[in-house]
C-alpha positions, 0 to 999 in steps of 0.5 A, spaced: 062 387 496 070 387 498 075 390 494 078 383 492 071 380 490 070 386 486 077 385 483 077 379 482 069 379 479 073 385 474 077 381 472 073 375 470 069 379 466 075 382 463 077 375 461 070 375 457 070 379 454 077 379 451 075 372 449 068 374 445 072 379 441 078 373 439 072 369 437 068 375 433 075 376 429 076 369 428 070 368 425 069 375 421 077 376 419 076 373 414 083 374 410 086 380 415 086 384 408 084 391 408 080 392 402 086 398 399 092 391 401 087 387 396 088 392 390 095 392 392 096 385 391 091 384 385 096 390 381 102 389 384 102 383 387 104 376 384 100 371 382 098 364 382 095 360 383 091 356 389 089 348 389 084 346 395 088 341 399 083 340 405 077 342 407 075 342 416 069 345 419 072 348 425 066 348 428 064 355 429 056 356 426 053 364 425 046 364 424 046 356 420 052 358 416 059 354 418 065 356 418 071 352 414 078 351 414 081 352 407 088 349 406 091 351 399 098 349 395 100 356 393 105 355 387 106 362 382 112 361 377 117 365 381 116 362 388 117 355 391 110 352 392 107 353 399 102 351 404 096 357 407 090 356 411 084 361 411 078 360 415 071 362 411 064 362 413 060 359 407 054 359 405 051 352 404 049 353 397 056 354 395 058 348 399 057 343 392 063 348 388 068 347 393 072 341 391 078 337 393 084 339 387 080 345 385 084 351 383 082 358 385 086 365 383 091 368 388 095 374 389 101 374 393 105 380 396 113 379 393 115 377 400 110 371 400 107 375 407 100 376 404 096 371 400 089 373 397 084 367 395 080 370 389 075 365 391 070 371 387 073 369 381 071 361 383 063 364 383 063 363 390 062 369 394 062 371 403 057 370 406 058 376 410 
């Protein structure tokens, strides 16, 4: 093989596997919180509360169990209402729990940088 086909087929192979790793972080990222960034917010951290305001699939399937998109109004005494989208892979035996208008816990950074859903506290849990 010449050195531009060999070049070429590397960065092809290159491109792959750069978008297999963005589709595995997008799928397993889950919040983006560091377990340690979570206890941080949960005692230090502002809290508030949640309402689910949309649900989407975003089309991502992991072993029969759908990934959704999850829009919330987050509003804390101290804070002006805003909006956050987390994507969630949710075990089907959740799926009758979460409701439109339903309100979970949540725990802001003081700079409303970092948002944690306590989507434990609703009963419902990761399914990874």
């Amino acid at each position: 093989m010449g050195n531009a086909k060999k070049g070429r087929v590397a960065i092809i192979m290159l491109a792959g596997l750069a978008i297999l790793g963005w589709q595995l972080f997008s799928t397993f990222g889950g919040t983006g919180l560091s377990d340690q960034e979570i206890r941080e917010l949960k005692t230090d951290g502002v809290k508030g509360t949640a309402i689910l305001t949309a649900i989407e699939r975003t089309g991502t399937i992991v072993n029969s169990i759908h990934q959704y998109a999850f829009t919330f109004d987050i509003n804390t005494d101290s804070t002006q209402a805003f909006s956050h989208t987390e994507k969630k892979l949710i075990d089907p035996i959740y799926l009758s729990s979460i409701q439109i208008g339903m309100v979970i816990p949540a725990y802001l950074s003081k700079d409303n940088e970092k948002v944690w859903i306590d989507w434990e506290d609703a009963g419902i849990k990761d399914a990874y």
